[in-house]
C-alpha positions as CSV (number, residue, x, y, z in Angstrom):
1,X,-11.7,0.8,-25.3
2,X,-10.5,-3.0,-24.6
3,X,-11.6,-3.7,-21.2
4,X,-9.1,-6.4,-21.1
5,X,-6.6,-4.2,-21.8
6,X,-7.8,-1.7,-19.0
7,X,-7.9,-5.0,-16.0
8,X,-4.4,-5.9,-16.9
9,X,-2.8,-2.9,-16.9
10,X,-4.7,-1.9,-13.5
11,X,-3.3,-5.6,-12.5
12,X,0.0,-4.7,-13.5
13,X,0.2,-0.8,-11.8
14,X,-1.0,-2.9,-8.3
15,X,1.5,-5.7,-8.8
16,X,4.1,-5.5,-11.1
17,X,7.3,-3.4,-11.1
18,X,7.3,-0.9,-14.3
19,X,8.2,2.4,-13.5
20,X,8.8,1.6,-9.9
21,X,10.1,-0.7,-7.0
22,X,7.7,-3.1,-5.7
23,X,7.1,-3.3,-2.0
24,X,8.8,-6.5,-1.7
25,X,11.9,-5.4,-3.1
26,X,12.2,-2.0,-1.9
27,X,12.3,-3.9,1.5
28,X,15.0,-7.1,0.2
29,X,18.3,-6.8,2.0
30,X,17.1,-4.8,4.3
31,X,19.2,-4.8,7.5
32,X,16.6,-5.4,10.7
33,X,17.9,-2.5,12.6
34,X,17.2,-0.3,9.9
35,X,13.6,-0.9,10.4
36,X,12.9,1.8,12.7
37,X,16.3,3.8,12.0
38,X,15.0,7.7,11.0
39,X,17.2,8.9,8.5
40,X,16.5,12.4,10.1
41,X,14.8,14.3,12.2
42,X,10.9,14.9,11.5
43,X,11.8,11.8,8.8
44,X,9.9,8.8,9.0
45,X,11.4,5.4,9.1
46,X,11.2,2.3,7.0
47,X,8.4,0.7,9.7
48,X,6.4,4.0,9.9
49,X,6.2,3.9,5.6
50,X,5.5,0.2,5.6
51,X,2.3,0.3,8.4
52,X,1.2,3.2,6.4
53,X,0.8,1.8,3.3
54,X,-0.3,-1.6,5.1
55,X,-3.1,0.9,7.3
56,X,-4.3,3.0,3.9
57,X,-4.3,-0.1,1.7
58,X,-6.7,-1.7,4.4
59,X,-9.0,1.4,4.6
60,X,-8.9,1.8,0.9
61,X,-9.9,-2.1,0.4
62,X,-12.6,-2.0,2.9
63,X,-14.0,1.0,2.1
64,X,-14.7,-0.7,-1.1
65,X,-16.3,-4.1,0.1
66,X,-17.3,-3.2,3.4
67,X,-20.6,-0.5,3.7
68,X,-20.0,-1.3,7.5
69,X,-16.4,0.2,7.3
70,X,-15.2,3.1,9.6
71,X,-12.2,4.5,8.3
72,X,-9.1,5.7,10.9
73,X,-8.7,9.4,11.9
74,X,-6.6,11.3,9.9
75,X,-3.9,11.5,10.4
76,X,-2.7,10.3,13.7
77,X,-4.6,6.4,13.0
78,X,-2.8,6.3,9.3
79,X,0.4,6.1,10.8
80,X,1.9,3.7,13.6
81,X,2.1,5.0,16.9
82,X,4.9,2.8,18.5
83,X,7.7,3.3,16.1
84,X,10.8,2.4,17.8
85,X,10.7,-1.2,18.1
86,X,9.5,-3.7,15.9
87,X,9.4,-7.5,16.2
88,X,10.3,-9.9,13.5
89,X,6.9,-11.3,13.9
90,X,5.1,-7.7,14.0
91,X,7.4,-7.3,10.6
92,X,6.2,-10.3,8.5
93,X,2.7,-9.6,9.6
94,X,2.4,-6.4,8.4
95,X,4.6,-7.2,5.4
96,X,1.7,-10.1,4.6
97,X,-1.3,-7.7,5.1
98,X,-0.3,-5.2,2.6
99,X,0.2,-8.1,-0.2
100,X,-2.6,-9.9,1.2
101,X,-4.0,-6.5,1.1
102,X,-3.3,-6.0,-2.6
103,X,-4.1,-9.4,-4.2
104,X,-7.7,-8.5,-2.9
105,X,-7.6,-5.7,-4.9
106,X,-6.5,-7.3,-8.1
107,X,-8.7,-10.0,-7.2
108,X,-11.5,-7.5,-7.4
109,X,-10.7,-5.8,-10.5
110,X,-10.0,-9.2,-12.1
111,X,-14.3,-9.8,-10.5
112,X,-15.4,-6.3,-11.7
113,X,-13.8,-6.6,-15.3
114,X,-15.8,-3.5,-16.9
115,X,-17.7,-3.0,-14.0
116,X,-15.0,-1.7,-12.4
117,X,-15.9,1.9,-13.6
118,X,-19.0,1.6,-11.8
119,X,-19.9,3.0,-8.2
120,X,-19.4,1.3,-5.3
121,X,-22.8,0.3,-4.4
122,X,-23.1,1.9,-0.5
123,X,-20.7,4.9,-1.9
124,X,-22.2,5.5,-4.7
125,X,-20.1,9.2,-5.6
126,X,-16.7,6.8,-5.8
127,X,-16.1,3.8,-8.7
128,X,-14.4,0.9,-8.2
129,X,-11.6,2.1,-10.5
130,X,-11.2,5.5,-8.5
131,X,-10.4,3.7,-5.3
132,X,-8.2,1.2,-7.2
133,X,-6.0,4.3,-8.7
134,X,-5.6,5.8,-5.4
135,X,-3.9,2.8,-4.0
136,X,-1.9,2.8,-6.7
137,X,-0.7,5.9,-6.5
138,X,-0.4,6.1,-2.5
139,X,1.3,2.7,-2.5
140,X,3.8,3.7,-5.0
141,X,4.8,6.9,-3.2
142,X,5.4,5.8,0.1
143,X,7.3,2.8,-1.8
144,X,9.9,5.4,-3.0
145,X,9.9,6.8,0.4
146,X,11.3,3.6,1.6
147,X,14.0,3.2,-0.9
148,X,14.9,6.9,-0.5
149,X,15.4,6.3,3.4
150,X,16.9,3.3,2.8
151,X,19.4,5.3,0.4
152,X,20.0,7.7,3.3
153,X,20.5,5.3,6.1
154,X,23.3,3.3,3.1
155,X,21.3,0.0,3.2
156,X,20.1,0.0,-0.7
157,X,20.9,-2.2,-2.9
């Protein structure tokens, strides 16, 4: 195997669109008062998918450096509990963390290189690469979500 290969293509599934929608555009153009807009009832809305990601992106990256790291309860602490109003500034922040969020995770995939199939050293039943796949995955789900509710409420592209 070409562990060069294996780093950039984790790099890419993190940050590059390929078979998906970033975060960042799945969330251009989007109209402010759609933020917390439900496109139906027991639906979530674009604010309640983005502080998700941003809260399991955070609890997978710390989880990985951090042996001091209490994750949130499942699953009332994964999701945000005040989901009718959001200010611009609450917005941008959380729009910040989850790419601040992410380039910490490439940045450590980029440190591990072929290490990254190791274990995490205070969790030592998970690898580096395990934890890096789930956020992938998650992220890219609840990415989807947002352009599907965004499709529902007419604000896509």
């Amino acid at each position: 195997m070409n562990e060069n290969v294996l780093i950039r293509e984790l790099v890419n599934l993190l940050g590059k669109e390929q078979a998906h929608v970033s975060l960042e555009n799945s969330l251009e153009g989007l109209n402010p008062g759609n933020r917390t807009k439900k496109p139906g009832e027991g639906l979530h809305s674009v604010w309640d998918e983005l502080e998700h990601i941003r809260i399991t992106q955070e609890d997978i990256l710390q989880y990985m450096v951090n042996p001091d790291w209490k994750s949130p309860s499942w699953p009332d602490e994964y999701w945000p509990s005040d989901t009718d109003k959001v200010t611009d500034e609450a917005w941008n922040k959380s729009i910040e963390q989850c790419i601040s969020d992410r380039d910490k995770m490439i940045n450590i995939i980029k440190e591990k290189g072929a290490d990254i199939t190791g274990s995490i050293p205070h969790a030592e039943v998970h690898t580096y690469l395990r934890e890096v796949l789930i956020a992938a995955q998650h992220n890219s789900y609840h990415i989807a979500q947002i352009a599907l509710i965004r499709k529902m409420l007419r604000n896509w592209r």
